[in-house]
MIPAFI-550781 format. One record per residue (C-alpha): residue number from 1; residue in three letters; x, y, z. Coordinates in Angstrom, 1 decimal. Each point is the difference from the previous one (the first is absolute). Layout:
// residues N
<NUM, ALA, <X, Y, Z>> ...
//
This chain:
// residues 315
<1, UNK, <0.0, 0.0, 0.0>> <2, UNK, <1.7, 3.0, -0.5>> <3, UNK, <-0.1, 3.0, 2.5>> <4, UNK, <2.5, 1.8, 1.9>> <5, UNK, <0.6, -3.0, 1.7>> <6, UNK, <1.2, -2.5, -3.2>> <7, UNK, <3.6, -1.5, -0.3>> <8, UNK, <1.7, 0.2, -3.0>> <9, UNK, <-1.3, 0.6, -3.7>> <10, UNK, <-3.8, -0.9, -0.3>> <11, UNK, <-0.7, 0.1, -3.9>> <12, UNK, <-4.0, 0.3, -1.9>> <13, UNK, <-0.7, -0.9, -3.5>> <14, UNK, <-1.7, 2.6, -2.2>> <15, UNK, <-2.3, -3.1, -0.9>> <16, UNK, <-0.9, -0.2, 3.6>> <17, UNK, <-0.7, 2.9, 2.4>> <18, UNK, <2.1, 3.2, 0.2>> <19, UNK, <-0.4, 2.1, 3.4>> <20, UNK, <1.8, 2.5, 2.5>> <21, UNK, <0.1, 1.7, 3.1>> <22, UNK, <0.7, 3.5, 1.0>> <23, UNK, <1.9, 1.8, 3.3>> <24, UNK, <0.7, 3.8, 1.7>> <25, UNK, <0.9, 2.0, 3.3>> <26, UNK, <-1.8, 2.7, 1.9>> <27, UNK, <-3.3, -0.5, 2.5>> <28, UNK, <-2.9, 1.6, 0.1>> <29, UNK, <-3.2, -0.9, 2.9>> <30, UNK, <-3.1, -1.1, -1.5>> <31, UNK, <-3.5, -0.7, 2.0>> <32, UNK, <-2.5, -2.7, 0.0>> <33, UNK, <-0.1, -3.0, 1.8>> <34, UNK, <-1.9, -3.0, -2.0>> <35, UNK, <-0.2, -3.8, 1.3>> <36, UNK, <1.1, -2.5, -2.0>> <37, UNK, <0.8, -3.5, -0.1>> <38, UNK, <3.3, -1.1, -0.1>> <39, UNK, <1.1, -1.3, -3.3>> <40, UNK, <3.4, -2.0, -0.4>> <41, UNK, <3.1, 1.3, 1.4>> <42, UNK, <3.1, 2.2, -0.6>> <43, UNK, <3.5, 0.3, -0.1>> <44, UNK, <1.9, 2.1, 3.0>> <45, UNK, <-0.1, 3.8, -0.1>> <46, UNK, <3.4, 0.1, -0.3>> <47, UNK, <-0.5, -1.3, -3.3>> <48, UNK, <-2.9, 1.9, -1.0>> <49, UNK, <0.1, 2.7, -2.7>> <50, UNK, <-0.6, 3.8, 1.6>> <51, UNK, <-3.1, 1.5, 0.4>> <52, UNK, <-0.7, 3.7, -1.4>> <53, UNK, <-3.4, -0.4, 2.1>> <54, UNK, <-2.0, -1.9, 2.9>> <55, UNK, <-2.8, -0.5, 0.9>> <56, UNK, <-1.0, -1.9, 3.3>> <57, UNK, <-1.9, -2.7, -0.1>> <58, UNK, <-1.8, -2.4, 2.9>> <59, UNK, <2.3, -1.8, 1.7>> <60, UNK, <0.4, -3.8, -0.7>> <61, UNK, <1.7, -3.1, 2.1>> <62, UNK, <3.2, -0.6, -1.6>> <63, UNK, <0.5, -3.7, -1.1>> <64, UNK, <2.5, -1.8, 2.2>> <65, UNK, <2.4, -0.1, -2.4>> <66, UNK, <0.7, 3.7, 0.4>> <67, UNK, <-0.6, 0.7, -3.9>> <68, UNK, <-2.4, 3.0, -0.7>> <69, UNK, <-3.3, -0.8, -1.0>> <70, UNK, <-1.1, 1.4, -3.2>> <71, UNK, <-3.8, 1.6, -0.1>> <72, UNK, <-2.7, 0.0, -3.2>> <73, UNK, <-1.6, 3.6, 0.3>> <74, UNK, <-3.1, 0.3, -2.0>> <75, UNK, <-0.2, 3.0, -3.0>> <76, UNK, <-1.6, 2.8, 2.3>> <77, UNK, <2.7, -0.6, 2.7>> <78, UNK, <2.9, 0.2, -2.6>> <79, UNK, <-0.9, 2.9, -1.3>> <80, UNK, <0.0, 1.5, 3.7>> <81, UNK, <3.1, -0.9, -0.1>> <82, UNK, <1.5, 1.7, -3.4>> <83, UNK, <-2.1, 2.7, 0.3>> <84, UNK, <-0.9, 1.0, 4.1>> <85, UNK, <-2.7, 2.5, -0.8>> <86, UNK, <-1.9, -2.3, -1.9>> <87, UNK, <-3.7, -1.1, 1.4>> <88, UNK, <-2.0, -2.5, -1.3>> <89, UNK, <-3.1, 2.4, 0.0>> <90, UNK, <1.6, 2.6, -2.1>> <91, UNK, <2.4, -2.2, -1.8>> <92, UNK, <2.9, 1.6, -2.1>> <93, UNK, <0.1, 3.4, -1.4>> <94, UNK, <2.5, 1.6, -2.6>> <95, UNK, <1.8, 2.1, 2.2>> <96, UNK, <0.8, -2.6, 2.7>> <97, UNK, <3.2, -1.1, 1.4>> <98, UNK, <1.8, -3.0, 0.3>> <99, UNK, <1.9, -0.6, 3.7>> <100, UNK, <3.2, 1.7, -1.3>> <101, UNK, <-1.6, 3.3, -0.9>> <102, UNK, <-0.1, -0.8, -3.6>> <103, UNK, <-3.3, 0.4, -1.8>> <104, UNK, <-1.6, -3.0, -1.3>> <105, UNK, <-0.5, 0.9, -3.8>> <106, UNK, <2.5, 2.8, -0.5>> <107, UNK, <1.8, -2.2, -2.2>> <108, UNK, <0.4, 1.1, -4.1>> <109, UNK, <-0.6, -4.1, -0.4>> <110, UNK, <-3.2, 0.6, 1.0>> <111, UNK, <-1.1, 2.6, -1.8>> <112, UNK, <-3.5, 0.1, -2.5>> <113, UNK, <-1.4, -2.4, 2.6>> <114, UNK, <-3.3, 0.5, 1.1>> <115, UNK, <-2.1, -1.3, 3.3>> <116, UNK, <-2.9, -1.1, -1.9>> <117, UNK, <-1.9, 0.2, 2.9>> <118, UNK, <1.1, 3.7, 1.0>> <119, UNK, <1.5, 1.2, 3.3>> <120, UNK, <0.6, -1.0, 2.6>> <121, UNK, <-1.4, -3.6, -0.1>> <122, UNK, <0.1, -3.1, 1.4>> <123, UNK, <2.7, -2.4, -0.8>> <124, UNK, <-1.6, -3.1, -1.2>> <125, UNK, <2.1, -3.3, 1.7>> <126, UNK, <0.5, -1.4, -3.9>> <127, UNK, <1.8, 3.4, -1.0>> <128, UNK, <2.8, -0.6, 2.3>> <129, UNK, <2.3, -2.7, -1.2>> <130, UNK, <2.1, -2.0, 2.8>> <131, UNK, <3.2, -1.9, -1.2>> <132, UNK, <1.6, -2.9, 2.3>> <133, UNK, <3.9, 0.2, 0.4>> <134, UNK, <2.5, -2.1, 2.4>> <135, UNK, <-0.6, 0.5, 3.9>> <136, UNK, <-3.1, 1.7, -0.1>> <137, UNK, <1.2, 2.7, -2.6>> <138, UNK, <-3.0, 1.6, -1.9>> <139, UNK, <-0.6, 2.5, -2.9>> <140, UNK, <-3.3, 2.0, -0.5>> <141, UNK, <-0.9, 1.4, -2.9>> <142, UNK, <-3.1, 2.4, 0.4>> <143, UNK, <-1.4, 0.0, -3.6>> <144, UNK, <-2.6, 3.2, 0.4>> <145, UNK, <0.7, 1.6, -3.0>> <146, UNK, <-0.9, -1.0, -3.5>> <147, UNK, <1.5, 1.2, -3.5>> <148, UNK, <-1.4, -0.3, -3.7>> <149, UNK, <2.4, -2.5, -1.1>> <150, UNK, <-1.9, -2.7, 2.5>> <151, UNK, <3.2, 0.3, 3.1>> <152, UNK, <-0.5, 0.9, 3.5>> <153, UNK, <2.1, 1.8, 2.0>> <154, UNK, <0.6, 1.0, 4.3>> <155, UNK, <2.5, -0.3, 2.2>> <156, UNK, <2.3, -2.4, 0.4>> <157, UNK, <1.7, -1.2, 3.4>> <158, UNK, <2.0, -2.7, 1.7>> <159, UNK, <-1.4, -0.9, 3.4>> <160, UNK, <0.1, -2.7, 2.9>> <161, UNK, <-2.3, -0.6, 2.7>> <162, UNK, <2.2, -2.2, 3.0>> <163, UNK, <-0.6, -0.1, 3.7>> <164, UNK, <-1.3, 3.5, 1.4>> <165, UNK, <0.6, 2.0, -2.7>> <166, UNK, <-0.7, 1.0, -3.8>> <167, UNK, <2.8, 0.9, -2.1>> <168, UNK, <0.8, 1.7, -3.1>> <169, UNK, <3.1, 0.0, -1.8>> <170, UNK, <-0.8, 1.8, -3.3>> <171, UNK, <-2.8, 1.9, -1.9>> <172, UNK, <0.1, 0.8, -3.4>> <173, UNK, <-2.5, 0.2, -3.4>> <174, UNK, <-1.2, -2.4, -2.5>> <175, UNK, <-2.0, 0.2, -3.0>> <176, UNK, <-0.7, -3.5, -2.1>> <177, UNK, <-2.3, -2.2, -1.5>> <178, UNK, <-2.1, -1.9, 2.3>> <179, UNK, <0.1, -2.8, -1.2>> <180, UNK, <3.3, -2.2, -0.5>> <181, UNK, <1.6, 2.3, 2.2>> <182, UNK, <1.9, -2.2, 2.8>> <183, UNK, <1.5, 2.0, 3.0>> <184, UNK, <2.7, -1.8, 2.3>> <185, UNK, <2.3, 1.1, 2.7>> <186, UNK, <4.1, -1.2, -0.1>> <187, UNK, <2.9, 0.5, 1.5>> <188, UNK, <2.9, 1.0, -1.7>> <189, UNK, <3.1, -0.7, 2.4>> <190, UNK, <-0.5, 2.8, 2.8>> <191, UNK, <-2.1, 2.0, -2.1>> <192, UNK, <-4.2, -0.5, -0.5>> <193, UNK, <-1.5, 0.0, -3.3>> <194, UNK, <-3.3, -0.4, -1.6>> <195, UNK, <-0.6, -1.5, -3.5>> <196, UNK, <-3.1, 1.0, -2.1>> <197, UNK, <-0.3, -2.1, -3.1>> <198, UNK, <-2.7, 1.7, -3.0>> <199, UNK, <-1.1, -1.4, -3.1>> <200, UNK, <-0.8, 2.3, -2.5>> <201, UNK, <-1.4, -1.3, -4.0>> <202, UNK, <-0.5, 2.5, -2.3>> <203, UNK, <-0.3, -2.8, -2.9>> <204, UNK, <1.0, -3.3, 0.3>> <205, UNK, <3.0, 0.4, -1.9>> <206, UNK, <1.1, 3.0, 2.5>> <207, UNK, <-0.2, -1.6, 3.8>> <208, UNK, <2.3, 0.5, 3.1>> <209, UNK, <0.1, -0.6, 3.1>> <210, UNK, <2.4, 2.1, 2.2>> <211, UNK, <0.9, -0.4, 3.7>> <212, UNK, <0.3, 3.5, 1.9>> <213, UNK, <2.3, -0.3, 2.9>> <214, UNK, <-0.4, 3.0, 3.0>> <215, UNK, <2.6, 0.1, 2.3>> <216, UNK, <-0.9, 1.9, 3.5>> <217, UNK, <1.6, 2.9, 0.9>> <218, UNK, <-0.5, 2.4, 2.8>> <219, UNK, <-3.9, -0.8, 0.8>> <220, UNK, <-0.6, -0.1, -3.9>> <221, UNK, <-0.2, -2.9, -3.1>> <222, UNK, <2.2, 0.7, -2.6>> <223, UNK, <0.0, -1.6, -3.5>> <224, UNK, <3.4, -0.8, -0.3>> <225, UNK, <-0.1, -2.1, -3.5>> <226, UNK, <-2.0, -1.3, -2.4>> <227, UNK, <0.4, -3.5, -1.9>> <228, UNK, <-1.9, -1.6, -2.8>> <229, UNK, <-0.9, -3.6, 1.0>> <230, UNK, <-1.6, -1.1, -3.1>> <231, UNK, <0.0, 1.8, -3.3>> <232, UNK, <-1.4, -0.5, -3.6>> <233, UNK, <0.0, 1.8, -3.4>> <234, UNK, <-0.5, -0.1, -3.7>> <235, UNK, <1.9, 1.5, -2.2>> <236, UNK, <1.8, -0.1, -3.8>> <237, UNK, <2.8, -2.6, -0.1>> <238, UNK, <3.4, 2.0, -0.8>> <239, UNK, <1.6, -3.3, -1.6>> <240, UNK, <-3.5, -1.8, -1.2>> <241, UNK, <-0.9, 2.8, -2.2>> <242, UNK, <-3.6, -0.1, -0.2>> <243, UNK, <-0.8, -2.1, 2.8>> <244, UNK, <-0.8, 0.9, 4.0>> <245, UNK, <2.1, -1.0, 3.0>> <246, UNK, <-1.9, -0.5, 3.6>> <247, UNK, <2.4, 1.1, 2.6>> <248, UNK, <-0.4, -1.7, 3.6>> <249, UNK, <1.5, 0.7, 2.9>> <250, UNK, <-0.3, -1.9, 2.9>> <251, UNK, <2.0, 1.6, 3.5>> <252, UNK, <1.3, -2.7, 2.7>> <253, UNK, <0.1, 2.3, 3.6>> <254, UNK, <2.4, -1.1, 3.2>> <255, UNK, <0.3, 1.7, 2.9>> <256, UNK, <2.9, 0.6, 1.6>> <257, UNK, <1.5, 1.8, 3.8>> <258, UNK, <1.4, 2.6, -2.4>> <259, UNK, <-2.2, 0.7, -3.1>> <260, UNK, <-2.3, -2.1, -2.7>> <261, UNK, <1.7, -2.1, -2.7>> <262, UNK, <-1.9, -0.2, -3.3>> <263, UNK, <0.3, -2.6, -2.7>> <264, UNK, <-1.1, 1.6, -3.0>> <265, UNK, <-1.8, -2.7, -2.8>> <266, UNK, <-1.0, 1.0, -3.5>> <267, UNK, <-1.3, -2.3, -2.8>> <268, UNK, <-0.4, 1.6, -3.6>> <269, UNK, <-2.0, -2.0, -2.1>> <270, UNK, <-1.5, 0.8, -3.7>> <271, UNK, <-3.4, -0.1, 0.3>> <272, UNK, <-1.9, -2.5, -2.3>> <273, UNK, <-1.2, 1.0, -3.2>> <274, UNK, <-3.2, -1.5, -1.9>> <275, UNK, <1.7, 0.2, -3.0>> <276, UNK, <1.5, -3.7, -0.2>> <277, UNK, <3.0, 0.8, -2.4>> <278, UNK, <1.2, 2.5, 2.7>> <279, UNK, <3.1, -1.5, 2.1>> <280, UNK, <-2.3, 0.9, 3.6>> <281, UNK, <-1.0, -0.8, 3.4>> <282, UNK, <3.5, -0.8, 1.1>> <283, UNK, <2.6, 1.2, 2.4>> <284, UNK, <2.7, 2.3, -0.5>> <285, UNK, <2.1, 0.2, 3.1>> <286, UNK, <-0.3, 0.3, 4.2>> <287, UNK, <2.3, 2.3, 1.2>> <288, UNK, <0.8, 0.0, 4.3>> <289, UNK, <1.6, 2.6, 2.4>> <290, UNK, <0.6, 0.0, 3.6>> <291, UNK, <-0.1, 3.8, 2.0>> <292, UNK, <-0.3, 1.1, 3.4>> <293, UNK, <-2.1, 2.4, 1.9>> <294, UNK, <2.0, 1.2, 3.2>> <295, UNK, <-1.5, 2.7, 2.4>> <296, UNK, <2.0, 3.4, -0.1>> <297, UNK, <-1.6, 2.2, 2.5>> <298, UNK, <-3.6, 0.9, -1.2>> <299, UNK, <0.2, -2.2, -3.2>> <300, UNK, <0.6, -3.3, -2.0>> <301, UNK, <3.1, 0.2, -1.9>> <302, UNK, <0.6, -2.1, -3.0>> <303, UNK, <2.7, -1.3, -1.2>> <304, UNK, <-1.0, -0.1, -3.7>> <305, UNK, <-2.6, 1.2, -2.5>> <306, UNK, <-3.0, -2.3, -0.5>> <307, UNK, <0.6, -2.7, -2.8>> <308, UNK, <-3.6, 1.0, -1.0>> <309, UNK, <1.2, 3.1, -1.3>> <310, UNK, <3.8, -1.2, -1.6>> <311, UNK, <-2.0, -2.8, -2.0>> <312, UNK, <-3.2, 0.4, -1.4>> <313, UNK, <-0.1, 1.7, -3.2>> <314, UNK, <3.5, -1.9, -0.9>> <315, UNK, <-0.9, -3.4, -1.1>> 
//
């Protein structure tokens, strides 16, 4: 499981899940106090990434073990927790702030997005989205606003609810479809990340799906990087005069204590032709490259250009 906690390189497969976790210093007080149940348990505080806010919670017994005990808070009591002037009667409004004095849609991500049901209103429990990370690690994404291209967009924040107290380690901004998006917390060596992964078709000879990785910084989500997990598109064959090549890329991701390593896959093909005297429908080449995303301060460094962008359009 990987965590602050893991030993060692822990490596994904594109072709399986990609997720990350996110971390940050500074404290602020928060209020509420909600009972829970107790809901697994956690790693030592020692270990544990650094709030930027807290909120206290009912107590629970501690398991004899010693380990913290992770909590499930329902939507209304999370969003007590990212935003402390929020009340379920009154709901969210477009000036309100998040527990680090940020507001909540002053974000140019956001913008054009409307509250189709006006201000201030009532969060409905499906809006807000709740991702499950390693030790109790969560990431909400509030999805209040709409756009005309079909995405949603709201805050964005990396959260954990253990023993007494709420936590937050990062709030940020995301706009996306909603559906096919897949939000996951990951840890990144000492650092705490979250990958979004979008899918976005124009046509189906123009697909890609990207991975967006936010690094936290100083109360905030950042996005650090971007990185095309799976990529297709038509066009004229340079060496098959009067043909069409597909270009495919497929991206392997592994996570490592100091960055992401990427193995870049792209298959050009010629597509197939009806035309039966035409030399079609075969393969031209793969091509494969290896480069490395390591944190530097507030980004995601790499260590090469994309292969999307040094190969297609050269077959």
């Amino acid at each position: 499981m990987l965590g602050p906690w893991y030993e060692g390189d822990v490596s994904l497969s594109r072709f399986g899940v990609v997720s990350a976790t996110c971390a940050l210093m500074f404290s602020l007080a928060g209020c509420g106090s909600y009972p829970d149940q107790p809901q697994g348990q956690a790693r030592t505080r020692k270990q544990s990434p650094i709030p930027v806010c807290t909120t206290p919670l009912e107590p629970v017994q501690r398991s004899a073990s010693g380990r913290s005990i992770v909590r499930t808070l329902d939507p209304e009591q999370w969003m007590g927790v990212v935003s402390p002037g929020y009340s379920e009667d009154r709901g969210v409004g477009p000036t309100d702030t998040d527990c680090t004095g940020h507001y909540l849609f002053a974000n140019e991500m956001l913008r054009g997005g409307i509250s189709a049901s006006g201000w201030p209103r009532r969060v409905d429990p499906d809006e807000l989205e709740i991702s499950a990370g390693p030790d109790g690690l969560r990431v909400l994404w509030l999805r209040t606003l709409k756009f005309e291209n079909g995405d949603e967009g709201g805050p964005l924040a990396l959260v954990r609810a253990v023993d007494d107290r709420a936590e937050v380690y990062g709030i940020g901004s995301l706009r996306a479809p909603p559906k096919g998006t897949r939000i996951t917390p990951m840890r990144l060596g000492s650092d705490n990340l979250v990958v979004v992964e979008a899918k976005q078709c124009p046509d189906p000879d123009d697909c890609r799906q990207r991975a967006h990785f936010y690094l936290a910084r100083r109360g905030r989500l950042f996005e650090s990087a971007q990185v095309d997990l799976e990529r297709t598109a038509v066009l004229p064959s340079l060496t098959e005069r009067g043909l069409y090549a597909r270009y495919s890329l497929r991206t392997d991701v592994t996570y490592k204590p100091t960055g992401i390593q990427l193995l870049e896959q792209i298959q050009v093909r010629i597509i197939k032709y009806e035309e039966g005297n035409r030399d079609s429908d075969r393969e031209l080449r793969k091509v494969e490259f290896q480069r490395f995303l390591r944190v530097e301060r507030d980004t995601l460094f790499s260590s090469n250009d994309p292969l999307w962008e040094r190969v297609v359009g050269q077959d």
